[in-house]
C-alpha positions as CSV (number, residue, x, y, z in Angstrom):
1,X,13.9,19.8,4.2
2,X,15.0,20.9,0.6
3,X,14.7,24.8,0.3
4,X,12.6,25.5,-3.2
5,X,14.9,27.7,-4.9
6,X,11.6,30.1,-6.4
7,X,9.9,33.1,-5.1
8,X,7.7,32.7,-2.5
9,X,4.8,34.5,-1.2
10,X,7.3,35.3,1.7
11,X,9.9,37.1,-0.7
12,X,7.1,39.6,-1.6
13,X,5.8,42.8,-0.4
14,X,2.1,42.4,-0.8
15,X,0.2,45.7,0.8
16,X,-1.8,47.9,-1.5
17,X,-1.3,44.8,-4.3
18,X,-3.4,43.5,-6.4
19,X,-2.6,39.9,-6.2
20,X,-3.9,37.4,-8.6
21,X,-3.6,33.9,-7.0
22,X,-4.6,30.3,-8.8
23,X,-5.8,28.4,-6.1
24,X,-7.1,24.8,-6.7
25,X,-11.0,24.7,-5.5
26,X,-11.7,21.9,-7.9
27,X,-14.0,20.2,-5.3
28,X,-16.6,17.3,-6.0
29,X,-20.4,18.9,-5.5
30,X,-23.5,16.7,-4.9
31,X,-26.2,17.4,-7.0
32,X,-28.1,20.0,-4.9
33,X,-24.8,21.9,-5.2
34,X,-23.3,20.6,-1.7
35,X,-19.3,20.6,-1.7
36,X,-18.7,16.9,-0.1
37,X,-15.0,17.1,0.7
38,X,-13.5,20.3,1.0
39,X,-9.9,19.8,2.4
40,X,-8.4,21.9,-0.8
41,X,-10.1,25.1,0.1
42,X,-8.8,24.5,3.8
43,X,-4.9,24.2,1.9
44,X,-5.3,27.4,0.6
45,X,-6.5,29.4,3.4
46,X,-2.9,30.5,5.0
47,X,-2.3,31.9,1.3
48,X,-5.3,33.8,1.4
49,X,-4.9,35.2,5.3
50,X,-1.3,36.4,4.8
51,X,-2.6,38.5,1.4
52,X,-5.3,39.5,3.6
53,X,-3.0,40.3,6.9
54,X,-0.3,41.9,5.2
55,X,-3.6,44.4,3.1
56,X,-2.9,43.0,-0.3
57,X,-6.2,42.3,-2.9
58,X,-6.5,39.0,-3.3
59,X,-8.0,37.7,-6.8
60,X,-8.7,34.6,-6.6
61,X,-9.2,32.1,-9.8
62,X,-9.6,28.2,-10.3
63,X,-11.8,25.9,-12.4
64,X,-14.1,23.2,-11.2
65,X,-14.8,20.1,-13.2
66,X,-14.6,20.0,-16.8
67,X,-17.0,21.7,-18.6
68,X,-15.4,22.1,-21.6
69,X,-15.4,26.4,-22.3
70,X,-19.1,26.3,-21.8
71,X,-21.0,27.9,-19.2
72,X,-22.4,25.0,-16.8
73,X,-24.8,25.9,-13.9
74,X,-24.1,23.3,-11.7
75,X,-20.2,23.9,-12.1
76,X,-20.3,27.7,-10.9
77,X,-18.0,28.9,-8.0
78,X,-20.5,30.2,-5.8
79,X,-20.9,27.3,-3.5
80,X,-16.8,27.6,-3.1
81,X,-17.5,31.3,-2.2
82,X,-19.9,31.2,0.3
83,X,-17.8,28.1,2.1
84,X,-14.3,29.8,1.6
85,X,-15.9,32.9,3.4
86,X,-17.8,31.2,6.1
87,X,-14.0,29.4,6.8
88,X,-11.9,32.4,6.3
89,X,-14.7,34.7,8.4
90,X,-13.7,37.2,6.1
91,X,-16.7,38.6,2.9
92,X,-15.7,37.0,-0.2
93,X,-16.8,38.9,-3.1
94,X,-18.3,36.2,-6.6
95,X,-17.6,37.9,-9.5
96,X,-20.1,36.9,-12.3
97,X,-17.8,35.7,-14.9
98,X,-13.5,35.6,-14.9
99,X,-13.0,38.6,-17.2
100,X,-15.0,40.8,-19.2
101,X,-16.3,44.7,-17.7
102,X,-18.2,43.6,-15.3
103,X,-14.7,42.1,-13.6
104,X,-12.8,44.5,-14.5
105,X,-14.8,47.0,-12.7
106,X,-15.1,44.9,-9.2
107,X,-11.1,44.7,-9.5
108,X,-10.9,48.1,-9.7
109,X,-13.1,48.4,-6.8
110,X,-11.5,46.0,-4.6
111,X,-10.0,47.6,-1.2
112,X,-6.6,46.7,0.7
113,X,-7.1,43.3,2.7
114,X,-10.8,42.2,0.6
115,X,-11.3,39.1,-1.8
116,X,-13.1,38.4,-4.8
117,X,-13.4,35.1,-6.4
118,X,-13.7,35.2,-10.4
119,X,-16.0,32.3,-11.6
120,X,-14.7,28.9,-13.2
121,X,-11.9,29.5,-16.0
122,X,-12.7,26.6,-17.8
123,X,-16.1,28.5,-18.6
124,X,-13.5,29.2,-21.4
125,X,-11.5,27.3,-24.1
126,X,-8.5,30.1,-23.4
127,X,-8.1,28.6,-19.6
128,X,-7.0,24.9,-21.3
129,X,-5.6,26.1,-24.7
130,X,-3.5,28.0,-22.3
131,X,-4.1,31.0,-25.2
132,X,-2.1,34.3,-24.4
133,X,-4.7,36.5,-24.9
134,X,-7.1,35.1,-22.5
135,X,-3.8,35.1,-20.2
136,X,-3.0,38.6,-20.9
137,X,-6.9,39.5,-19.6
138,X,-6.3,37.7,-16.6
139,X,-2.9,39.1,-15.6
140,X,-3.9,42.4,-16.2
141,X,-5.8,42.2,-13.0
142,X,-2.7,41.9,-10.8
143,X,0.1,43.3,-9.9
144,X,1.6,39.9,-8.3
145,X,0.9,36.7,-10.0
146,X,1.1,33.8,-6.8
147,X,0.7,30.2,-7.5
148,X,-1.1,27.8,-4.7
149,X,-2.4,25.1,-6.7
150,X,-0.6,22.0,-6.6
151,X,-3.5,19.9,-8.3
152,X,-3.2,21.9,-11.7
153,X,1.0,22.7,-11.4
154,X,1.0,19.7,-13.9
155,X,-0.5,21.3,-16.2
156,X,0.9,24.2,-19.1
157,X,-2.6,26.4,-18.6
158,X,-3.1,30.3,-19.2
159,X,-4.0,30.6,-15.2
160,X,-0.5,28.6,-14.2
161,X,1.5,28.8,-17.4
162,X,0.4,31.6,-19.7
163,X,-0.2,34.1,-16.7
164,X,3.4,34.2,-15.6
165,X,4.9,36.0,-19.2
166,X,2.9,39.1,-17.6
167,X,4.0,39.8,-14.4
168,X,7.4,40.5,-13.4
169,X,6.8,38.4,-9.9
170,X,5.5,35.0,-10.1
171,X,5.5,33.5,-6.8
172,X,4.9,30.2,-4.7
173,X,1.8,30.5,-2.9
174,X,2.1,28.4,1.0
175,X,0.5,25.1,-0.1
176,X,2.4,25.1,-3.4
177,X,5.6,25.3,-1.3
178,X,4.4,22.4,1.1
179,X,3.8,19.8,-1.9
180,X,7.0,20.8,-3.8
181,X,9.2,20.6,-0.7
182,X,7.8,17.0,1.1
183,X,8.1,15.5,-2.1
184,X,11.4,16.6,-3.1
185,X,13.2,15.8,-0.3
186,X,11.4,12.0,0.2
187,X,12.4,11.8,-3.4
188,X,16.3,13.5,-3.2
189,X,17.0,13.2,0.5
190,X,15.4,10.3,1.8
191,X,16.0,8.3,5.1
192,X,16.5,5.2,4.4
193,X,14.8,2.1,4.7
194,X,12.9,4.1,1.9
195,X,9.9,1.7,0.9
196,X,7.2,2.9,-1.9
197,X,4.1,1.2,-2.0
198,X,2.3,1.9,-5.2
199,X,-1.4,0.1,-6.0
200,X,-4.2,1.5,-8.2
201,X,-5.7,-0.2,-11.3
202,X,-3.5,-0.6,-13.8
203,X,0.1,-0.5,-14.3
204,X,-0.1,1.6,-17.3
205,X,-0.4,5.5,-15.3
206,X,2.2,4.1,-13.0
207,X,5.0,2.8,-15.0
208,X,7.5,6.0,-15.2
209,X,6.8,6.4,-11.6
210,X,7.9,2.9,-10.8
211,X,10.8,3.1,-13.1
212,X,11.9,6.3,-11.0
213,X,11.1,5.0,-7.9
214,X,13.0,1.3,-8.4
215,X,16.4,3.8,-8.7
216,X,15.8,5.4,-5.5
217,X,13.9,3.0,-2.8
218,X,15.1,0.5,-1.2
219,X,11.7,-1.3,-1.9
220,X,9.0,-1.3,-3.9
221,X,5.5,-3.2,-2.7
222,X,2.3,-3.6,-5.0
223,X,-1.0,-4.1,-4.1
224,X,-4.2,-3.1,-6.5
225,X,-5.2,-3.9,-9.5
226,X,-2.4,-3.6,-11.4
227,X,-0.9,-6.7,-9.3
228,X,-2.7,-9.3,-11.2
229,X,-0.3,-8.0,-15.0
230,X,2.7,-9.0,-12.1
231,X,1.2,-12.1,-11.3
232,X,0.4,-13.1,-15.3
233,X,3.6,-12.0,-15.8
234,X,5.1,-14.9,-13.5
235,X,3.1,-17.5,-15.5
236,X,0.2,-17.5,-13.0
237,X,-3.2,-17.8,-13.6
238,X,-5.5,-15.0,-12.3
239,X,-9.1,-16.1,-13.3
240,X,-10.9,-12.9,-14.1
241,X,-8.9,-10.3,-12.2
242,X,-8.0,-6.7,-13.7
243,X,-5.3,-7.9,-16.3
244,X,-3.8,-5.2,-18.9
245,X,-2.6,-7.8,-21.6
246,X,-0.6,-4.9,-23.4
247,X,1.5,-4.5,-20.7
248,X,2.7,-8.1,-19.3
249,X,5.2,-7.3,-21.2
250,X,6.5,-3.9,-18.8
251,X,5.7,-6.1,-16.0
252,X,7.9,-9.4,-16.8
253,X,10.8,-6.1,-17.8
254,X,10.1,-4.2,-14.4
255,X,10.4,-7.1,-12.7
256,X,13.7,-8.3,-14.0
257,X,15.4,-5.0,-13.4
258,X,14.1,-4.3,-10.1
259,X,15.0,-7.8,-8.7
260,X,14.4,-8.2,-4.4
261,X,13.4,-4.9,-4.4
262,X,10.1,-5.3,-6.3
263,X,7.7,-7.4,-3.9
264,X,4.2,-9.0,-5.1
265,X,1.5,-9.6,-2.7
266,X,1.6,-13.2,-1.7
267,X,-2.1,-13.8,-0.9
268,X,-5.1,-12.3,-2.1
269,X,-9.0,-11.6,-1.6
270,X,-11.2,-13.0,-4.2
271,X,-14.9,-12.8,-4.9
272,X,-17.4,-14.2,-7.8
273,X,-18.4,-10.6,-8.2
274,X,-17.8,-7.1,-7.6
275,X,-20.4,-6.5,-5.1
276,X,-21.0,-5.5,-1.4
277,X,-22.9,-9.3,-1.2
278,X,-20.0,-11.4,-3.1
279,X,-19.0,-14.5,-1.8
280,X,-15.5,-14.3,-1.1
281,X,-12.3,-16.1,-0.1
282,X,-8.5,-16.2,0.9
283,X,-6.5,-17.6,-1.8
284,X,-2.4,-17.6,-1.9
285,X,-1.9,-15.5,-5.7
286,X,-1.1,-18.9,-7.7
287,X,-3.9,-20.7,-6.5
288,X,-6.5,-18.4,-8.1
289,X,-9.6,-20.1,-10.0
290,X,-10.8,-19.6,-13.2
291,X,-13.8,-17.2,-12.9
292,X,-13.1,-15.6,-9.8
293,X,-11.5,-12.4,-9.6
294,X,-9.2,-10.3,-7.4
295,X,-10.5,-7.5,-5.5
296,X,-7.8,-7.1,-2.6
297,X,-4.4,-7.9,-0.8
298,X,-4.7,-10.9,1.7
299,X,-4.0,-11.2,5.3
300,X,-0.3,-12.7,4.8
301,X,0.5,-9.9,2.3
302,X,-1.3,-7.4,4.6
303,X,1.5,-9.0,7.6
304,X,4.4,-9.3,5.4
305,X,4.2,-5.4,4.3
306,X,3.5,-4.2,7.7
307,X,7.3,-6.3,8.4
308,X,8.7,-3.3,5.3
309,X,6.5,-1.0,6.6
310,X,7.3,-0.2,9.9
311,X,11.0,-0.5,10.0
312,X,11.0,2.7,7.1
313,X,11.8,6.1,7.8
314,X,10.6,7.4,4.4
315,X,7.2,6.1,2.9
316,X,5.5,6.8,-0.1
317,X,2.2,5.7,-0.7
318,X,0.0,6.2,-4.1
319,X,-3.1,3.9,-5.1
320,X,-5.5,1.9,-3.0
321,X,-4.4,-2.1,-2.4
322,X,-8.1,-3.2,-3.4
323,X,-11.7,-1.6,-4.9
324,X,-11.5,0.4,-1.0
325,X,-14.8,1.6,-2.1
326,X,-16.7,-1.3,-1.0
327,X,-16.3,-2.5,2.6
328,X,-15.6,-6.1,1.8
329,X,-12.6,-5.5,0.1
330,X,-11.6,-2.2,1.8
331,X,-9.5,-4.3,4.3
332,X,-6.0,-4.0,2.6
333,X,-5.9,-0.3,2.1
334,X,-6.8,0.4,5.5
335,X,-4.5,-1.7,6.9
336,X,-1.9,-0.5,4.6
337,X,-2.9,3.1,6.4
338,X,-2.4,1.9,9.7
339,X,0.8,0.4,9.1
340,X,1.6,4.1,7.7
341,X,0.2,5.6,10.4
342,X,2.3,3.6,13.1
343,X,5.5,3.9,11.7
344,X,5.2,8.0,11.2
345,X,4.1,7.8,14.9
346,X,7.9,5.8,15.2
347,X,9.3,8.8,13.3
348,X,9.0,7.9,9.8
349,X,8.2,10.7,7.2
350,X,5.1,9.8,4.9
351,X,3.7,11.1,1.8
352,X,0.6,10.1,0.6
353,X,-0.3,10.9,-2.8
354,X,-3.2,10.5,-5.6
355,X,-6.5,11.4,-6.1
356,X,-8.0,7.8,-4.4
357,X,-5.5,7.3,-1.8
358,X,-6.0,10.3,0.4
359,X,-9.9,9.7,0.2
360,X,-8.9,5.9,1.4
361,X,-6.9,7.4,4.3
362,X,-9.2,9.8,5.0
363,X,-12.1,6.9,5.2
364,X,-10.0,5.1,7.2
365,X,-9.1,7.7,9.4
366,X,-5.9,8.0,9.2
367,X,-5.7,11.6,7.7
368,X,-4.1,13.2,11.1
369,X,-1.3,10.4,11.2
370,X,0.6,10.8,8.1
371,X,3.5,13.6,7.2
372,X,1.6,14.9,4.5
373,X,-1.4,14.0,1.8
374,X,-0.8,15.7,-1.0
375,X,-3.7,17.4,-3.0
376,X,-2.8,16.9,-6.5
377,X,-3.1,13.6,-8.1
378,X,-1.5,13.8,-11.6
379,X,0.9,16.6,-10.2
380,X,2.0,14.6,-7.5
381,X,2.0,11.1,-10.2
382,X,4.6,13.4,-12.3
383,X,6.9,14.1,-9.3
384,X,7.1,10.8,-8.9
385,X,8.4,10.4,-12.4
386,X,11.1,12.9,-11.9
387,X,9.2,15.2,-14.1
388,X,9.4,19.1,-13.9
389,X,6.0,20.2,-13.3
390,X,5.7,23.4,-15.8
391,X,3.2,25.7,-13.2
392,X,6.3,25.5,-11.1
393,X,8.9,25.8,-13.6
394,X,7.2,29.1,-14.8
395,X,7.8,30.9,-11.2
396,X,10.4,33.5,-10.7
397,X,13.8,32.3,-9.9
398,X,15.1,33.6,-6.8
């Protein structure tokens, strides 16, 4: 596996530090305040137990949600807290804000081997705006800046970007290591068959990724929504599937310079409405009628990408093959998982990436069988495109 050539949390002596770590607990809450899926506080807990073990402070900050530099009840950090404590068996200290005295003064009172989690930095225009001042407050309470949040890497902020121009050691945190290593090596060092299956809605967040992709895989499959701008682009009539008009164009171009590599689903699920109680049927792509639309791949797609599938030895997978969320037309992702899933088991590596297809795998129960589900969707989307991500840019060289 590629070695990341930045400092890691391994590189750095952490006892007696204060160490002020950006850790991604951006988790979806129900509305009595529940946290419903919390596998990004599990990714950050070997981060936290080796400050812990090895008696450094640990600081922790993130943002949850989007609430726009105003204070929002139901978007505070003490559910996160209480759960990262009860998984950690450690106290977790909730500051009441993420700077200001009353911070400042439970840093200062923080002991070798505790943790204190600041509350939401997007309480704050500063956090976004990525404005050096609000930085400069926040790297004044460490002594070690380390970086574990893939989800936000993506992004130039003052808690990944701005932060760093303080401290003299800016380091990779465990999971931010993890992420940057599994996808630069399928992406650099790949063994081949390499096969990339990429789905989603439209075609429009995926096209630098497909254009990066098409120069390093050996094939390319498409499922999702975003197959039905393909199939217009062929001529073919789609009734009233998910069609981006602007971008038939990109299609018919992607297309022509990918050649055999590119391959379009060659049946396809399609219902009179988008509904658990639709009618539905099993129609090969150019035989779809007006007034029906497409909701998933078919049975002979589902076969034929099984076939590409399971003779790879490097997969990448990002965006569901259908609307996953309802069971009728759930069937293509899942069985777009356990064709994953098999091969791995053969000795493939797999990287699942994006927002909506880890919960797919997940819901299909295939989370234990892949290499690795990444935790950041747009990070992960701009890896893909070949792009430097800038939270991991701004680390210290080693």
């Amino acid at each position: 596996m590629q070695k990341m050539n930045k400092l890691t949390i391994d590189d750095i002596n952490l006892q007696g530090k204060r160490v002020l770590v950006r850790v991604d607990f951006n988790v979806p809450l129900n509305e009595r305040g529940n946290i419903t899926e919390e596998s990004r506080i599990s990714a950050a807990l070997p981060t936290i137990q080796k400050i812990v073990k090895d008696g450094g402070r640990a600081i922790l900050v993130s943002h949850l949600g989007r609430p726009d530099g105003k204070i929002v009840e139901s978007m505070r950090l003490v559910p996160v807290a209480k759960r990262l404590s009860e998984l950690l068996g450690e106290p977790v200290k909730m500051a009441p804000d993420c700077i200001g005295p009353a911070v400042e003064k439970m840093v200062a009172e923080l002991k070798d081997g505790e943790i204190l989690m600041l509350e939401n930095l997007r309480f704050y225009n500063g956090e976004t705006d990525n404005d050096p001042e609000f930085a400069k407050k926040l790297a004044s309470y460490g002594d070690i800046f380390i970086n574990d949040a893939f989800g936000t890497a993506h992004r130039a902020h003052a808690s990944t970007e701005g932060v760093t121009h303080y401290f003299k050691q800016n380091a990779a945190g465990y999971l931010l290591q993890k992420e940057i290593q599994y996808l630069s090596t399928v992406l650099e060092e790949p063994h081949r068959p390499f096969v990339a299956i990429i789905g989603g809605a439209k075609i429009s967040g995926k096209i630098d990724v497909m254009a990066n992709l098409l120069n390093k895989v050996n094939t390319l499959l498409i499922g999702g929504g975003m197959m039905y701008t393909f199939l217009k682009a062929k001529g073919l009539e789609i009734g009233g599937s998910l069609l981006e008009p602007d971008k038939v164009s990109v299609a018919k171009e992607t297309m022509k310079k990918a050649g055999t590599k590119l391959v379009l689903p060659v049946d396809c699920i399609i219902a009179d409405s988008v509904s658990e109680t639709a009618k539905t049927q099993v129609v090969p792509v150019d035989k779809i009628p007006v007034g029906w639309k497409g909701v998933d791949i078919g049975p002979e797609t589902i076969r034929l990408y099984y076939g590409y599938i399971i003779k790879a030895q490097t997969i990448i997978w990002n965006g569901p093959m259908g609307i996953f969320e309802m069971a009728p037309f759930a069937k293509g992702t899942n069985e777009i998982a356990h064709a994953i899933a098999d091969a791995t088991k053969s000795g493939a590596v797999s990287v699942v990436g994006g927002g909506d297809t880890d919960a797919a795998v997940t819901k299909a129960g295939y989370d234990g069988d892949v290499t690795h589900i990444s935790t950041g969707g747009g990070a992960s989307l701009e890896m893909l495109e070949g792009k430097v991500l800038p939270g991991v840019a701004a680390l210290t060289d080693k």
